[in-house]
VEXGU-511659 format. One record per atom (N, C-alpha, C): residue in three letters; x, y negated, z. Coordinates in pm, whole numbers, plus 50000, padded with zeros to 5 digits. Example, Ala and Ser with C-alpha at 12.3 -4.5 7.8 and 13.67 -1.06 7.14 Angstrom:
BEGIN
ala513195056950780ala512305045050780ala513205033050780ser512855022550708ser513675010650714ser512904999750787
end
This chain:
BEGIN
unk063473782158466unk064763781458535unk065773791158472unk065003804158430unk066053816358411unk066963806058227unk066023806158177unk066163797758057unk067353789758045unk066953775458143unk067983764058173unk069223772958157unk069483786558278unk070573790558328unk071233797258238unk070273802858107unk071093807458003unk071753799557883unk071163790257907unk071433772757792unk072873774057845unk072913767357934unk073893768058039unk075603772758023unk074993786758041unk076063791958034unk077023796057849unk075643796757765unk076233798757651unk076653780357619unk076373773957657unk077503756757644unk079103757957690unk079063766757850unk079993770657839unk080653776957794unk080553787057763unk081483804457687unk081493792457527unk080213782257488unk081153777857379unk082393766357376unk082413763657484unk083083753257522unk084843757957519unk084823770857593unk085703780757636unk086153785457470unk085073789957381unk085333792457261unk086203782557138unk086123771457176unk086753760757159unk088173762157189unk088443759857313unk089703762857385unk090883772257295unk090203781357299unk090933791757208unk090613791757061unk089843785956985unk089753783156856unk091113779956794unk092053774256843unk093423768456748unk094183784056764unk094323790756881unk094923804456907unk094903812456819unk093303816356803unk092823825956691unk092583824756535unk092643809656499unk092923801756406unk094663805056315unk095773803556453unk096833802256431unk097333821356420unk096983828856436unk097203843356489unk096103847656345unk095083841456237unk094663846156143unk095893840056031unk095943826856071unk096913822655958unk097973828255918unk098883827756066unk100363838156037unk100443849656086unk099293860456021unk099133872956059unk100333882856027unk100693879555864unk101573885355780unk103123885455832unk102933873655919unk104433872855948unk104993882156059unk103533891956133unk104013899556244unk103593914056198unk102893917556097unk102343924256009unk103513941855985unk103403953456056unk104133960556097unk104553962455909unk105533961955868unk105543965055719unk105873978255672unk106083990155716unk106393995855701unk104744010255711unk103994004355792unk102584010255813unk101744004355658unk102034010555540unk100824001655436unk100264008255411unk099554023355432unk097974026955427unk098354038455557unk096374042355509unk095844046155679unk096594060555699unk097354065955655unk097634078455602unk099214080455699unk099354071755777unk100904075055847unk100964084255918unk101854090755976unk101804100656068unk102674101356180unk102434108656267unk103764106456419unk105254106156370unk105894106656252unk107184105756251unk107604092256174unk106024086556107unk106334073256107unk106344060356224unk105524064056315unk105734052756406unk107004058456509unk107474069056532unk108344072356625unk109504064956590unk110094062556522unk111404052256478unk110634036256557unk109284033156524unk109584019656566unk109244017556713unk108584027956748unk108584030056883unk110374030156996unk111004043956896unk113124040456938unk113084024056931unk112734018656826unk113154001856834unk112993997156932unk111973998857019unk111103988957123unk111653990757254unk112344001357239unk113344007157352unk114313994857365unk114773993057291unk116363979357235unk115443966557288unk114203963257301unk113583946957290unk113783950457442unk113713931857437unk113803928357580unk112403929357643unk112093933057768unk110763937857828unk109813949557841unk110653960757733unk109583965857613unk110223981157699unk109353992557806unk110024001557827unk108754011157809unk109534022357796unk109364040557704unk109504050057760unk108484058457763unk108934066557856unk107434079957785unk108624093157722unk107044103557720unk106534107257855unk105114109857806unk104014114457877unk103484128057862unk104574135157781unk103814145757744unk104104150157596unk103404159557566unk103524167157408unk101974174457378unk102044172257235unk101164178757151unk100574193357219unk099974199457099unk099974214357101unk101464217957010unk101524207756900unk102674215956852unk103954204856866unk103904200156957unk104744196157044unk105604182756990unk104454173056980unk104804158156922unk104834155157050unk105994142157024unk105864133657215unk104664121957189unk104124125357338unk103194110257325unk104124104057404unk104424091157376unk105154082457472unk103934069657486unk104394065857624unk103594052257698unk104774041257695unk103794032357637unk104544017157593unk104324008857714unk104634001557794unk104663992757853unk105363976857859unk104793966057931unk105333954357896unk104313943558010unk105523933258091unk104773928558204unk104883929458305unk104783920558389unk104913926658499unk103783919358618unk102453915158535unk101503909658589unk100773920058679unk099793914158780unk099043919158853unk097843931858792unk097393919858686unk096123927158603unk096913937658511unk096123952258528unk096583960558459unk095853965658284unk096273964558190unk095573963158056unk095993978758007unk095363987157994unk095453998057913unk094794006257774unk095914005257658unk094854007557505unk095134025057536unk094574029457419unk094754042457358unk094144044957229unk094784046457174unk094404050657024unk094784060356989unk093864061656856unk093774076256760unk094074088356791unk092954089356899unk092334102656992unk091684114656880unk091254104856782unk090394110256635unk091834108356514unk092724115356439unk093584119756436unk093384108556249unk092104110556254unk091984102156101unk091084087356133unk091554084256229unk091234070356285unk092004059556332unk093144056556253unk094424046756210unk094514034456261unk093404028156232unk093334016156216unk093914002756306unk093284010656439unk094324000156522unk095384006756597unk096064015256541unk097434021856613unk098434016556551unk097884010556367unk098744002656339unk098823984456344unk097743980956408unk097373972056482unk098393967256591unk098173982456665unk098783977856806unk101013977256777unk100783983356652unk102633980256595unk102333962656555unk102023957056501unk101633944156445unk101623932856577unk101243938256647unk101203932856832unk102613931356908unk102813945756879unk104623944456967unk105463936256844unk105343936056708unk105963923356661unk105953910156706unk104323908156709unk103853897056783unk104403892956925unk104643902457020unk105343896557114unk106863898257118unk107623903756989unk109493904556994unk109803889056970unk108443880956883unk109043869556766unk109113858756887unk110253849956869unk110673844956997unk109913832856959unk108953829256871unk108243817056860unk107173820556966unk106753830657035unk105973831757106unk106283835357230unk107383828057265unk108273836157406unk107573830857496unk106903820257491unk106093809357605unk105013814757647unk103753817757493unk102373822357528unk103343834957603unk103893843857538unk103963857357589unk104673857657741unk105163852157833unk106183843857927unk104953844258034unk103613833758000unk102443827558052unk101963842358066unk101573847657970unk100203860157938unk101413872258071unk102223874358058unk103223885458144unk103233887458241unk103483866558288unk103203871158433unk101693870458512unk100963873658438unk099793877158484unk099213892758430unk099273901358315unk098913908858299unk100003922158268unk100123931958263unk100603942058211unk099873949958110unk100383951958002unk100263960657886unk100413975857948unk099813983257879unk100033995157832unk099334003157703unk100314009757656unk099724016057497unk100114031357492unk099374036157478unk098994048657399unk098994053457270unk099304046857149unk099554051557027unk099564064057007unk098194070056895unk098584081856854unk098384090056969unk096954090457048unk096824104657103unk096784116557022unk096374116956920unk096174130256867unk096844129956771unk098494134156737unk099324130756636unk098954141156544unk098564156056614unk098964171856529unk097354164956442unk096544158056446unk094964157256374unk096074147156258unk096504134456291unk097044127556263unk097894130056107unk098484143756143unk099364147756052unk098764154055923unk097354158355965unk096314165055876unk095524148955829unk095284142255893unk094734134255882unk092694139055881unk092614140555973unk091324149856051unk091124146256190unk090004142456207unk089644144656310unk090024149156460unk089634157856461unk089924170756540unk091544171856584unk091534177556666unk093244182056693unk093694199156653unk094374204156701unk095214213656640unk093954229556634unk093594231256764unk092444239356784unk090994233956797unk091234228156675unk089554216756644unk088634214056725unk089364206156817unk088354205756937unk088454187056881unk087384186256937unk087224167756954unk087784161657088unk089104161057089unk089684149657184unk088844143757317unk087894134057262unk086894125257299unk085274134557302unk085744146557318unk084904156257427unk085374164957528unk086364159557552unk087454173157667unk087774166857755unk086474153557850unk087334141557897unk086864150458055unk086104164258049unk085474173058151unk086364182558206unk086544188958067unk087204204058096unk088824200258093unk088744191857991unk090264185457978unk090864203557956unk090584204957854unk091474220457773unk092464220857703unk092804205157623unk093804205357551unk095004194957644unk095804201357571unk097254193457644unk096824174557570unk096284171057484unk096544155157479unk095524149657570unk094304158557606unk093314151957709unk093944150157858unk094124162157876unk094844158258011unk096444148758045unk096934143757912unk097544135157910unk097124122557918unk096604122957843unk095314105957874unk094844107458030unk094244119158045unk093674114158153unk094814113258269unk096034119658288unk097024118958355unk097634103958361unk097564096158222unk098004083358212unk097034077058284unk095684078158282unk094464067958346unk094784068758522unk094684081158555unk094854083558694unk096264076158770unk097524076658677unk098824066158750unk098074051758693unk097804049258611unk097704035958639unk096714026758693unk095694032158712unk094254024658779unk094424011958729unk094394014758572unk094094003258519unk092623995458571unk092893977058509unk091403967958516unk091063967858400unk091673973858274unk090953974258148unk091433978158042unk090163985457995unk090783998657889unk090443996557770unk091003996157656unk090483994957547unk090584011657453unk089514014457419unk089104029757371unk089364024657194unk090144026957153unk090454020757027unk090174030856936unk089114031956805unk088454040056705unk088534032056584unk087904043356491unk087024039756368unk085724044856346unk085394042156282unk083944046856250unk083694043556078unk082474053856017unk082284050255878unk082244037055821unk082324037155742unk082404023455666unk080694020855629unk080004029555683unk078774032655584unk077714027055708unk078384022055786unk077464014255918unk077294001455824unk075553996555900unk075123982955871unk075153977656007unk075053965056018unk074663957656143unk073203953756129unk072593962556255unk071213966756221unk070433968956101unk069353965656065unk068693971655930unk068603959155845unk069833956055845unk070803944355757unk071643951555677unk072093944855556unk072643943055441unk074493946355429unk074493937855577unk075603936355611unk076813949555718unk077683949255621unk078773962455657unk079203957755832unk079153968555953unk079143967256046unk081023969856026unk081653957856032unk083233957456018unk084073961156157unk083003953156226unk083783956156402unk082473962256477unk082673968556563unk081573975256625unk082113977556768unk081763973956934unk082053969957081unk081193978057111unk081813979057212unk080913989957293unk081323986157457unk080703985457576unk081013985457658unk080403997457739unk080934007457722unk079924021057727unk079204023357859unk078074033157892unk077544034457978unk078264045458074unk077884045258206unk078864052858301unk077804062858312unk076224062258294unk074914070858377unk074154068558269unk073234082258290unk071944081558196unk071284071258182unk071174064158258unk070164050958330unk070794041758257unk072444038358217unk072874030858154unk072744014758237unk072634021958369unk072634006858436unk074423995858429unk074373985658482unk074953980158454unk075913974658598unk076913976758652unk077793975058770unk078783964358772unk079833956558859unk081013952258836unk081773953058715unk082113964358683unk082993972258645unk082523969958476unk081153977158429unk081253972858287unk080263960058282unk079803950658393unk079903939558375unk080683931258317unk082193934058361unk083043924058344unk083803932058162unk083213940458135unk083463946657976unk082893938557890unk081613938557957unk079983931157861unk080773914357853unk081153908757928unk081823894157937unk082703895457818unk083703905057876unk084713899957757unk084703902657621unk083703916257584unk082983917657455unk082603902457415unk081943900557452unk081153885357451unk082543876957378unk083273874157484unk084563863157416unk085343870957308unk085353885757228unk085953885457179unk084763884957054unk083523885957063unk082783885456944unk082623871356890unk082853865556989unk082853849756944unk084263847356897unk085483856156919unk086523847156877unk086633856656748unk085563870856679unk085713875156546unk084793868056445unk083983863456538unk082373857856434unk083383845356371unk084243836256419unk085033829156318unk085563833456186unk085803849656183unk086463849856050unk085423858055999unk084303870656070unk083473877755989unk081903876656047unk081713865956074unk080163854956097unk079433871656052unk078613881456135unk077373886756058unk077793898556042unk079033900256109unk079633918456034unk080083925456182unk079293920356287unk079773924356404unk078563934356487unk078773944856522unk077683953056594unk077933960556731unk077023962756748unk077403972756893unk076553987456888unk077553992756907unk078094006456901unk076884014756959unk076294025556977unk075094033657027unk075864037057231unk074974029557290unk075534029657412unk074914040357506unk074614053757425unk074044064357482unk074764073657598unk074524075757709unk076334079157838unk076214092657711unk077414094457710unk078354111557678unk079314115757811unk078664123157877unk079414125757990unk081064135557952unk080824138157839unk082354145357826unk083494134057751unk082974123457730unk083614112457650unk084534104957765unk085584101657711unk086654095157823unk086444079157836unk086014071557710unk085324055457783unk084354062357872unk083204066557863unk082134066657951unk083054069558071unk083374081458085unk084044083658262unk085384074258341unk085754066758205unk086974056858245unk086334051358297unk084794044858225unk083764030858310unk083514033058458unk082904050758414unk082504051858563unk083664051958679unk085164052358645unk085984056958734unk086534041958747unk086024032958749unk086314020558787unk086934012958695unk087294014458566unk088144006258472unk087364000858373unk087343987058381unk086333982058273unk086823984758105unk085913988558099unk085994002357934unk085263988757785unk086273992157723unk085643982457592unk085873994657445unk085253997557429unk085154006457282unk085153999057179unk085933993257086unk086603989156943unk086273999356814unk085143997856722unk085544007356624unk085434000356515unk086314005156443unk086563996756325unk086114002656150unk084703995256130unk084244001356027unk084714000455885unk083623991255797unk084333990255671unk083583976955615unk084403970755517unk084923960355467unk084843960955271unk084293949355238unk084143956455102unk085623951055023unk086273958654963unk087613960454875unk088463964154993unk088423970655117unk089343970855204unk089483984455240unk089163992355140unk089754008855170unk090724013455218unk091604007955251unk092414010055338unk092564001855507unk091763992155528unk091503985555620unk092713976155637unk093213971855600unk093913967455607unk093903950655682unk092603943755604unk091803933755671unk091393934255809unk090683947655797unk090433956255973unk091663955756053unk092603961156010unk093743961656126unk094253944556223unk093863934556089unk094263920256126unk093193916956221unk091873921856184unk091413914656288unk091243922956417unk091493935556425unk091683943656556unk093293937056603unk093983930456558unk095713924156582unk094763912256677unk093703905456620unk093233888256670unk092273889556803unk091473904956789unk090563910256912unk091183906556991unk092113916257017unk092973921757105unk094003913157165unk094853908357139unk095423894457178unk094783887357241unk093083880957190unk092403873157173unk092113876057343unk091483888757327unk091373894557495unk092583894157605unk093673898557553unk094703897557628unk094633881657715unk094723872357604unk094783856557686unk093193856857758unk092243861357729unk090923855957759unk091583865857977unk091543878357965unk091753882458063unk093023874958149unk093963874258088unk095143860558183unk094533854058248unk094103846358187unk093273830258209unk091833829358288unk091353845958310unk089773852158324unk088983838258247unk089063841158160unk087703826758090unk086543838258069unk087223849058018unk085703860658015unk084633855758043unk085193856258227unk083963854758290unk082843844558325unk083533832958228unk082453823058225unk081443826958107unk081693837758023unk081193841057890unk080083847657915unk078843843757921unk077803848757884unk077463865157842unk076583868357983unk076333884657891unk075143887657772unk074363874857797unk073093873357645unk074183875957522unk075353870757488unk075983872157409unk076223886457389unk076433896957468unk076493910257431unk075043919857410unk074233915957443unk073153915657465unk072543915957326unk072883902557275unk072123902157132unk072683904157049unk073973912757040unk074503921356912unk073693927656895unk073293928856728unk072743942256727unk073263956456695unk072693970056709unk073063979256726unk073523984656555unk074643991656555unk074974002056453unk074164009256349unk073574007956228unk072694012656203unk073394019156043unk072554030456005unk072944032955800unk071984026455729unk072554015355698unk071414013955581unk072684010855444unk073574013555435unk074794013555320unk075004026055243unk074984027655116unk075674039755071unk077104035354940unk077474040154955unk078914035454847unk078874030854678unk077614037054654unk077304027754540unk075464032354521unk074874017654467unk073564023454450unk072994018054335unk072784025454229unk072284023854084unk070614020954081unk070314007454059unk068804005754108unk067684003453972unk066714002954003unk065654002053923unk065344011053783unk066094026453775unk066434030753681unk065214038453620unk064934046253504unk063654051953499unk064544068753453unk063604073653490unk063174085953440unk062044094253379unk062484097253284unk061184105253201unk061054119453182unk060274121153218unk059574135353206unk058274134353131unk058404141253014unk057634138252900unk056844129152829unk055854128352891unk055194112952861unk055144107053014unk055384112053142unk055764105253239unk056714098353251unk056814087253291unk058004076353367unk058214074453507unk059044076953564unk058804070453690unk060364058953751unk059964052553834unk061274044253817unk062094044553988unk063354045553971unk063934055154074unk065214045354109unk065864041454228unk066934042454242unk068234055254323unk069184051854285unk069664062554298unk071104057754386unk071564064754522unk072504063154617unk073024073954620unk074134072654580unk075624080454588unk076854075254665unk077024087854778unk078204083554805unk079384089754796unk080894087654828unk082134097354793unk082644096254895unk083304107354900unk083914113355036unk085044120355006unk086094112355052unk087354109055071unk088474122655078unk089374131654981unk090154140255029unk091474134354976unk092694143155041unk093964138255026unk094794148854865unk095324140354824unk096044152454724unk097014160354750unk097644172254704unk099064176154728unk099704160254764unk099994154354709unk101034144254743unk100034133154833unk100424131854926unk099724125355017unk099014110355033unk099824105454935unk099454092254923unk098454091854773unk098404100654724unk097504103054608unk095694108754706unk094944097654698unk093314101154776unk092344102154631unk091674112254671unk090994119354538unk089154120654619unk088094119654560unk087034112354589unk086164124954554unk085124131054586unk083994137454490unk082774132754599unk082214131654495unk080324124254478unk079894132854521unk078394127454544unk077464135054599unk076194122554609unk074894130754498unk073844122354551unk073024122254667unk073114112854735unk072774110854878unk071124105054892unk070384099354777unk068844096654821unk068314091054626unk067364095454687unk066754088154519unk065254085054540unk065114070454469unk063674064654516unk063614053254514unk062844050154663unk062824029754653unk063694031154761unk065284024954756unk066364024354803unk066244002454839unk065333998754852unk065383987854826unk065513980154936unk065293988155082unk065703982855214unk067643987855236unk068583996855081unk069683996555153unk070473987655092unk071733991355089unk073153981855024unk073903993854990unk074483983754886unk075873997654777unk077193986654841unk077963989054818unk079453982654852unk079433979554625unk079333988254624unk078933987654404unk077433989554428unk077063980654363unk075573976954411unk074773971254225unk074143974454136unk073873973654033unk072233976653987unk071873966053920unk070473964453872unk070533972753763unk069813983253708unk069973987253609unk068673989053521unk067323978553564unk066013978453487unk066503977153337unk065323988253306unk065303987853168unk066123996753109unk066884004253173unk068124019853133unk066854029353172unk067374040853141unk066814053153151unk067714061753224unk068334069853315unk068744081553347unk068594091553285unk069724098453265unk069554113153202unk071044122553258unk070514134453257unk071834141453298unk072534142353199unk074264143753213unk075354138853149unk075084159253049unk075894159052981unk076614172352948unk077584175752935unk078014191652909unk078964199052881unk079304199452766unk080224197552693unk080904196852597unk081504211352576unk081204215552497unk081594233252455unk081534238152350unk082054222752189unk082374226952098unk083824232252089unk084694226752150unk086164232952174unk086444233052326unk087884243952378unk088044243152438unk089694238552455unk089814226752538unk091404223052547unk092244228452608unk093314228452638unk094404233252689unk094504214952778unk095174221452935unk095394204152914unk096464196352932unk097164203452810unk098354193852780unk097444182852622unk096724191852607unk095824184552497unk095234171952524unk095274170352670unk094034156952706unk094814147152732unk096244146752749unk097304142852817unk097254125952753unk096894121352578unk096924109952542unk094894115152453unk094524121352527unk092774122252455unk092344109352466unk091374102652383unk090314091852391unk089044094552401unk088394095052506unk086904098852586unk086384090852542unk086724083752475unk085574073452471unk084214081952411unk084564089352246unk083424093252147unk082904104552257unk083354111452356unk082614121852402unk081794113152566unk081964101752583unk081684096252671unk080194089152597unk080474081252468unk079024079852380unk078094089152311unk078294103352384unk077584110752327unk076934117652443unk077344112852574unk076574114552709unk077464128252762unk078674129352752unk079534145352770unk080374140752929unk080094150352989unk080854142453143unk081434149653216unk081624166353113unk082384176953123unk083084183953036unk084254189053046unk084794194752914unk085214213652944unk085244221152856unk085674230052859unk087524231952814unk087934239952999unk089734243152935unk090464254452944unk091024262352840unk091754272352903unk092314275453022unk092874270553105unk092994270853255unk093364254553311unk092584260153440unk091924248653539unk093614245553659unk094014234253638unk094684232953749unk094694235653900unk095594240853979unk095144243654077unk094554238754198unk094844222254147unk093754213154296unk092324213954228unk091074210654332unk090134209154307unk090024191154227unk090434184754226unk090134172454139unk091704170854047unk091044162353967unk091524154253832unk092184140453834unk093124134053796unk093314124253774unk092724115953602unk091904130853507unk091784125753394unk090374122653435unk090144111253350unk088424107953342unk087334114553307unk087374123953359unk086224136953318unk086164151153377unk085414158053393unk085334169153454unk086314178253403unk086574188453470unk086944201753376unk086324215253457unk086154221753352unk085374239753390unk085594245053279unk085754257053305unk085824274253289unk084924275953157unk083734275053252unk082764281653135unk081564274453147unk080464280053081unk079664266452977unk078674260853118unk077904272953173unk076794271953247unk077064263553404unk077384249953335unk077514238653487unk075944234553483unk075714229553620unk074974223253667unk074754209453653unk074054199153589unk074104184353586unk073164179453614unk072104189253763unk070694183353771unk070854171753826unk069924160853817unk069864151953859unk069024152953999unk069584160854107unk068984161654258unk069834156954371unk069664153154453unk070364157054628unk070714160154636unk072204157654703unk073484167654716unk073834174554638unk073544171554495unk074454174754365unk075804160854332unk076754167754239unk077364155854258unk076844148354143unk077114130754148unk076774127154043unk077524120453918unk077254131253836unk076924133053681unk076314129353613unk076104118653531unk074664110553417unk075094102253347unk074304102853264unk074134090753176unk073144081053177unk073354067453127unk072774056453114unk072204048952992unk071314052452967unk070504044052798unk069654035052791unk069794027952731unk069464013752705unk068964015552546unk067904014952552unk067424018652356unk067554029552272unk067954041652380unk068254055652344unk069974055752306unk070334047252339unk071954044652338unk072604047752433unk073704053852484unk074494055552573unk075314042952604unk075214036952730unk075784023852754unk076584027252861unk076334037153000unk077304038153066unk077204050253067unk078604059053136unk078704070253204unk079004073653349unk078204081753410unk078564083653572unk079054096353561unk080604094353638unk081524108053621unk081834109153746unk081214118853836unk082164120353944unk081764111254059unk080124102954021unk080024090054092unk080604078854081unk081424077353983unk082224065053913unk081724058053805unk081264045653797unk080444040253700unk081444035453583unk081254039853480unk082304035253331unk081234033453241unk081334017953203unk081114013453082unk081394019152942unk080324021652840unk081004027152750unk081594020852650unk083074015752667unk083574006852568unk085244017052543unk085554014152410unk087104017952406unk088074009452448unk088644017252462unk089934015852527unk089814008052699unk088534012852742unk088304007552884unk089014019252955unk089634012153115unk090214019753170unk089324025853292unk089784038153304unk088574048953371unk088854046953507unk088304040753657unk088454042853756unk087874050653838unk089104059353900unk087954072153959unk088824087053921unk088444097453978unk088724108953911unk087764114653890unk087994127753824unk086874138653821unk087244149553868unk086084160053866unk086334171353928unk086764185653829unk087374200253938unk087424206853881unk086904213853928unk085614220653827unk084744227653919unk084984240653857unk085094251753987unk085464264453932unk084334272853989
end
């Protein structure tokens, strides 16, 4: 019987999935046309959205009003729109380097100015009310970090509430007794969907209120609409969808929103392969979200099946950013054959829109249960550590038109220079240092540095964790470091 009743209901929620298939169909197609243009990487900060926020003031429906200030005294303002019964409340980028759908939720208020949608939006109004939060944590925002001004984590102060943006959120939750909250994040790109292959792109959460993680009204009706919005993403990313670690965090603000009666949906938005900037991510956090908006109007949710949330699977690492496989190593008359996972981790340059990368080997072995995003067979090469080059030393106005190639076929993946610029990385294809005695072991949490031979030949070079072919006049992607 229990069986029948689950047949059942997933006929319906697909039936329902149908319904809205042309919606989410039509909202992937002409994404671009509502597409905030002025947001084009993850790197914006509170004085870029504050102008389009003044705009929204001028639209018809669209009212503003701050809630408050920073530590160093950015306004948070609350967006509103509607004048429906059901109350809808987002908040984003609580985590200050977690973008993704704050510029999402700009792409949305396009979506409802464009008067081709005056009808859906007309229908969806008078039943629900909006509210947005953009940019809780602007002062992290501006660093592009985490953390807020006195490095506290946001989305642990949902207790003590110590910083002025927590008790703004929570000041916003308490006037509005919202019916549903969306906790809007990111998360690494370096999530799988379970101990799969596959990059966890969207990741739901309908968080727990109690240790017990039992299940009530309240994130019942979360678990539903998770459900309709995983079915209305599995159309465009079939296999890249997960759910989030639903462990309670009693200082976390979804968990205590759930428990304080507001059905809580956690959104994090991972990673995507060629989409370093998420950009793909932001469209389909634009199609979620909407997607939910009509599903809650209309409550179809709740014909949606909770097996459907149920059998997401959970968040897992099995990804590293690039993984060089089947390689050998020799130690004297020993061989042994190794793959090797490296990943890079992301800093900003003096000039802000310039992002500068340094490596780090992250595992070496039989890597053969993970995934690289650069993912490469390399049987039949050999590994060897790269070297230092310390027949001359350059100046580096000297390197300014250099050709690496001959010191790149001779396995060199560092150079010696009279003085070292003052950022820690390079825009030239190769290391630079001081003096002779660098490090190029081939271990763990070294960065990676090596070479690649094929017949005792140098065929590639790894600089910095950047794989370069050794051919002339190939162009070098990647920087290197300056190690002092």
């Amino acid at each position: 019987m229990k069986t029948l009743l689950i047949i059942l209901t997933i006929i319906i929620s697909e039936t329902i999935m149908a319904q809205n298939y042309d919606f989410e169909q039509n909202l992937y197609q002409s994404y671009e046309r509502y597409k905030e243009k002025s947001l084009t990487h993850r790197r914006f900060k509170h004085s870029d959205i504050t102008p389009l926020i003044k705009k929204l003031k001028s639209r018809d429906g669209f009212t503003s009003k701050v809630v408050g200030k920073s530590v160093e005294g950015r306004k948070l303002e609350l967006i509103a729109i509607g004048k429906g019964k059901t109350k809808i409340f987002m908040w984003s980028q609580m985590h200050g380097d977690e973008p993704t759908a704050t510029a999402a939720l700009f792409d949305i208020f396009n979506f409802i100015n464009d008067p081709a949608n005056k009808e859906f939006c007309k229908a969806l109004f008078d039943k629900v009310t909006l509210y947005f939060l953009p940019m809780v944590n602007p002062d992290g925002a501006e660093r592009f970090r985490r953390r807020n001004f006195y490095d506290i984590d946001l989305n642990r102060d949902a207790s003590r509430l110590q910083c002025p943006e927590a008790v703004i959120l929570k000041n916003v939750f308490d006037s509005l007794s919202a019916d549903f909250g969306f906790n809007l994040h990111d998360q690494s790109h370096r999530y799988s969907v379970g101990n799969s292959f596959r990059t966890a792109t969207i990741s739901f959460l309908a968080p727990a209120y109690n240790y017990e993680k039992d299940f009530n009204d309240v994130r019942g009706k979360a678990v539903k609409l998770i459900g309709s919005m995983f079915q209305a993403l599995s159309q465009f990313i079939p296999g890249h969808i997960a759910k989030y670690s639903d462990d309670y965090e009693q200082r976390a603000f979804g968990d205590n929103f759930q428990k304080w009666g507001t059905s809580t949906i956690l959104i994090e938005s991972g990673g995507w392969k060629d989409d370093p900037e998420k950009q793909f991510i932001r469209k389909l956090n634009f199609i979620a979200l909407l997607s939910a908006f009509k599903s809650i109007a209309e409550e179809s949710y709740l014909k949606t099946s909770s097996e459907i949330y149920e059998s997401i699977p959970f968040n897992d690492k099995y990804i590293f950013d690039v993984i060089l496989r089947n390689l050998t190593i020799k130690s004297g008359k020993e061989k042994i054959k190794v793959d090797v996972g490296i990943n890079l981790d992301e800093f900003e340059g003096p000039n802000e829109k310039k992002i500068y990368y340094k490596s780090q080997v992250d595992d070496l072995g039989d890597l053969s249960v993970f995934y690289g995003y650069i993912d490469y067979d390399f049987n039949g090469y050999t590994i060897e550590r790269a070297s230092v080059y310390n027949d001359k030393v350059f100046s580096l106005k000297n390197l300014e038109d250099f050709d690496f190639y001959k010191l790149y076929s001779k396995g060199y993946s560092t150079i010696l220079v009279k003085k070292l610029p003052d950022e820690k990385f390079t825009r030239l294809p190769i290391n630079l240092a001081l003096k002779n005695k660098i490090d190029t072991t081939i271990n763990i949490g070294e960065s990676a540095n090596f070479v690649l031979k094929k017949n005792g030949k140098v065929e590639y070079i790894v600089i910095n964790g950047f794989l370069q072919k050794v051919e002339k006049n190939r162009k070098f992607e990647g920087n290197g470091l300056v190690i002092k």
